[in-house]
C-alpha angles and dihedrals in degrees: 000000000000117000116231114255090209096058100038114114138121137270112255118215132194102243134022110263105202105102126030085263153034113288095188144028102170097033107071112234127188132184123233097198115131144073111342123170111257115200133186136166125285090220122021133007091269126111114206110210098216094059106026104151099041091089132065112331137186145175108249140186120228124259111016132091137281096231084067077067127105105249088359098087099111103021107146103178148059124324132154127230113204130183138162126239134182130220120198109210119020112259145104122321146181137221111201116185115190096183131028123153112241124313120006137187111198116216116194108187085339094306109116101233092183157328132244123190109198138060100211098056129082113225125182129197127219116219104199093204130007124175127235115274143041126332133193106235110198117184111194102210133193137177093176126156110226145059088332091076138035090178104039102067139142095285140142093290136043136270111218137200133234143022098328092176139052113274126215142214115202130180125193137210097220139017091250123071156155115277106180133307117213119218122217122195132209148127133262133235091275093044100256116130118267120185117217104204126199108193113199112195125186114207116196098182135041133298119325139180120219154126147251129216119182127193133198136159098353086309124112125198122190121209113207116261106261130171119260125215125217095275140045122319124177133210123211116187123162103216121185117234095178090167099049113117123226132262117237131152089253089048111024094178113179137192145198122254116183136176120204116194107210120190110173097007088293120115101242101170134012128188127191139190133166107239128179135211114248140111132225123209144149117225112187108300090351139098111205143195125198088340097301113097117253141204121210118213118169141101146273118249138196115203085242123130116174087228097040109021112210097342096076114182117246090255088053090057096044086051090058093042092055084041098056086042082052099061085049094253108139087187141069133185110213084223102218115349144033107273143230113295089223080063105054087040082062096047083051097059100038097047097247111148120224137224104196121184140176123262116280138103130173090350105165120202095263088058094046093062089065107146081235104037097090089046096045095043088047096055092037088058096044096046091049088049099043099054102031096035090109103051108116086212093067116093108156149031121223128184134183106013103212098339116138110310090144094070124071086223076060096050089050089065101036084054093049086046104056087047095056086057106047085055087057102040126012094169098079132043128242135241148157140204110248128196100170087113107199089000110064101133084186114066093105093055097067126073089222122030126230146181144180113224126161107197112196089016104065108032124342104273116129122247091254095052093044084045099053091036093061097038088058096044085058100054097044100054108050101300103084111132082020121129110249135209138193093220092185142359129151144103145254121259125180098234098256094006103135123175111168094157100066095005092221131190106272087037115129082212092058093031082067089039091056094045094052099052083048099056092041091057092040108046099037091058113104092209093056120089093173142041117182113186109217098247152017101178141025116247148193114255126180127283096252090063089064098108092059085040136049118213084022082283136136090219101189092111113125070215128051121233096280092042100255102151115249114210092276093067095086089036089066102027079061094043092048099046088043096043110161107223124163100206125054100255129174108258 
């Protein structure tokens, strides 16, 4: 069936769904969540952007994925959304996409207004003056395989297509606005909480006077009226909150922090973000939060649901989140991609720390050396810092899962990676998940070492003599009084598949067997602050991957796809509430 042009447009809400609260109360935001019209060629995978809607069309909800779609399940290839808004007085504007999968072109009244590479960023445009009335948005979307992408390639999990995330309409008062303010905290010399602030504003016109003015925790603080040039300017300012309460996961208190623009004495532009108060450091062998050593124990996730593929609805993600407190983890990788901010909202909230970490998975050399893959990493990098920089979950930064750590070229862009990101962010250490077992040339770059390692899985060593051996390798080559982290570990398991008789691989029945001498080796070494079981939930992975899994699955979820439990379920939720440390760390 082909969607009207003429009736395509979008549903309006009354409020911007893409964090758990409201961004902005001067500032007018709109969603634009809703039906859209989604078009893709009748032959090929080509759009041809001449006659873009005289192919395959469908009506589509945003954001969610194309494969929900009837005869859309496995498009890999080009297609156009298109929907209509609507701005009230003429002025400037923003479009802020937190979700588009993966490349994107974006079309205003036919004029492309900007590009986007990467499906798990959010990127927003600035439109410096649009006229009162309706206006046609088209979005140009790929998840092609191929030279467009160094990131986006055939791997063990899937690469979907469409808006995944909510999308946003946002008009402003002024040309001049708030972009974001990131929020540093620390304690002073007598131990109260400061806040270091960094204000980024975007002007968009020419030179303007004005005013900020930034609250937190009942406190206000009022920077002088200076004049802002066209461009960016950015504010720094150090205020006390002596009476703010720390964040913890047994007491994840948050608070409001909020920045006014004033110009005239009239409020033009607000910004708002929740913060809490904790820091983040790493003392010899130790990880610590908020002074006290910590072990993290948790999972890594893929954004992968089996009804809604990687845009999962904000009830999808709280149901994982109860599920993993309820198996007693107080931490999550977001395995292999910054997430969703409604996530991290939600880790926020529940207490649940974060391993976030860039986009990039199994990449080899050869691969690396992508024309595009320095580019691509860099503003992958920028973009997850820049908009998630403030979320108190979050405790470390991870870049390039299993790429080419073994090779000296490797070593080159890991080095240039984790610089990138200390000039970005000092407050939490680095890390990354390493797989070159007896050839990793980059133990000595991160402030906290990790490896991937499956006992019992892969080969037939135990859980004690893969943990000692990797333990050794580390420290002796460049990680010793380093942190360390079992970054995965698990084993595959055919959702329903029990074979107590000969307790086979792909078995529900070994796949808890594994896990449990797992858990048993990681969090009773004393040299070990993290444990990450690969994985929580079962995913979709690409068709080429269907010799290593069957139904096209990694199947290594102590859930399956739609979140039913497996047999090891009860095996790890037991070894993580009776976990055997020997220190008193924070869980």
């Amino acid at each position: 069936m082909k969607a009207s042009l003429l009736t395509s447009h979008s549903t309006f809400h009354g409020r911007a769904q893409g964090r758990l609260f409201d961004e902005h109360r001067v500032r007018r935001v709109r969603s634009l969540d809703g039906f859209w019209s989604l078009h893709r060629p009748a032959e090929g995978t080509q759009i041809d952007p001449e006659a873009w809607a005289s192919g395959v069309s469908a009506d589509y909800l945003v954001p969610s994925v194309w494969q929900s779609l009837p005869g859309w399940e496995t498009y890999r290839g080009q297609a156009v959304a298109r929907c209509l808004l609507a701005k009230d007085t003429s002025g400037p504007a923003r479009l802020v996409f937190r979700g588009a999968s993966h490349t994107a072109r974006v079309f205003l009244d036919g004029q492309e207004i900007g590009r986007h590479h990467n499906a798990y960023t959010p990127f927003a445009l600035d439109i410096p003056h649009l006229e009162a009335g309706s206006h046609e948005l088209l979005v140009h979307l790929s998840n092609e395989h191929g030279d467009l992408s160094a990131l986006h390639v055939s791997n063990d999990y899937y690469n979907y297509g469409g808006l995944t995330r909510p999308v946003e309409f946002q008009e402003l008062q002024a040309p001049l606005y708030i972009r974001r303010v990131h929020a540093t905290p620390s304690r002073d010399a007598t131990g109260r909480w400061q806040l270091k602030l960094n204000a980024r504003l975007e002007n968009l016109g020419a030179a303007q006077n004005a005013s900020l003015r930034i609250s937190v925790a009942g406190l206000c603080h009022e920077c002088p009226a200076q004049a802002f040039s066209s461009g960016s300017s950015f504010l720094e300012a150090t205020i006390p909150v002596p009476h703010a309460e720390a964040w913890s996961p047994a007491s994840p208190r948050l608070y409001e922090l909020t920045a006014t623009l004033v110009i005239d004495g009239a409020a033009v532009d607000d910004w708002s973000d929740r913060i809490g108060f904790r820091t983040v450091d790493v003392e010899g062998d130790r990880l610590l939060l908020n002074g006290a050593p910590l072990f993290l124990a948790g999972f890594n996730r893929h954004e992968d649901h089996g009804a809604f593929g990687c845009a999962l609805p904000l009830e999808a993600m709280q149901q994982d989140i109860l599920l993993m407190k309820d198996l007693h983890a107080n931490a999550v990788r977001t395995s292999h991609y910054p997430n969703d901010e409604r996530f991290l909202d939600l880790c926020d909230r529940a207490g649940l720390m974060v391993w976030e970490e860039n986009h990039a998975r199994g990449l080899s050399l050869e691969q690396m050396q992508h024309p595009l893959f320095h580019s691509q990493c860099r503003d992958c990098i920028a973009e997850m810092i820049e908009w998630h920089y403030n979320h108190p979950s979050i405790l470390l930064w991870g870049i390039l899962n299993e790429c080419a750590s073994g090779t000296p070229e490797g070593r080159e862009l890991y080095a240039g990676q984790f610089a990138q990101i200390k000039s970005l962010d000092s407050s939490r250490p680095t890390t990354f998940a390493s797989c070159a077992d007896g050839k990793d040339l980059c133990q000595d770059l991160p402030d906290i070492c990790s490896w991937n390692i499956y006992p019992n899985w892969y080969g037939n060593r135990t859980a004690t003599e893969e943990v000692e051996r990797f333990l050794t390798y580390s420290h002796t080559h460049g990680g010793a009084g380093k942190p360390f982290i079992f970054s995965e570990f698990g084993a595959g398991a055919i959702p329903g598949y029990i074979d107590l008789r000969r307790n086979v691989k792909f078995s529900e029945n070994r796949q808890a067997e594994i896990l449990r001498e797992c858990l048993e080796a990681i969090l009773a070494h004393p040299k070990v602050c993290g444990a990450f079981i690969w994985q929580f939930c079962d995913v979709r992975v690409d068709e080429g991957w269907a010799i290593q899994r069957p139904r096209c699955i990694n199947d290594k979820g102590i859930v399956d796809e739609f979140r039913v439990p497996k047999l090891a379920y009860p095996v790890v939720q037991a070894c993580f509430r009776n976990r055997p440390r020997g220190c008193n760390c924070v869980w």
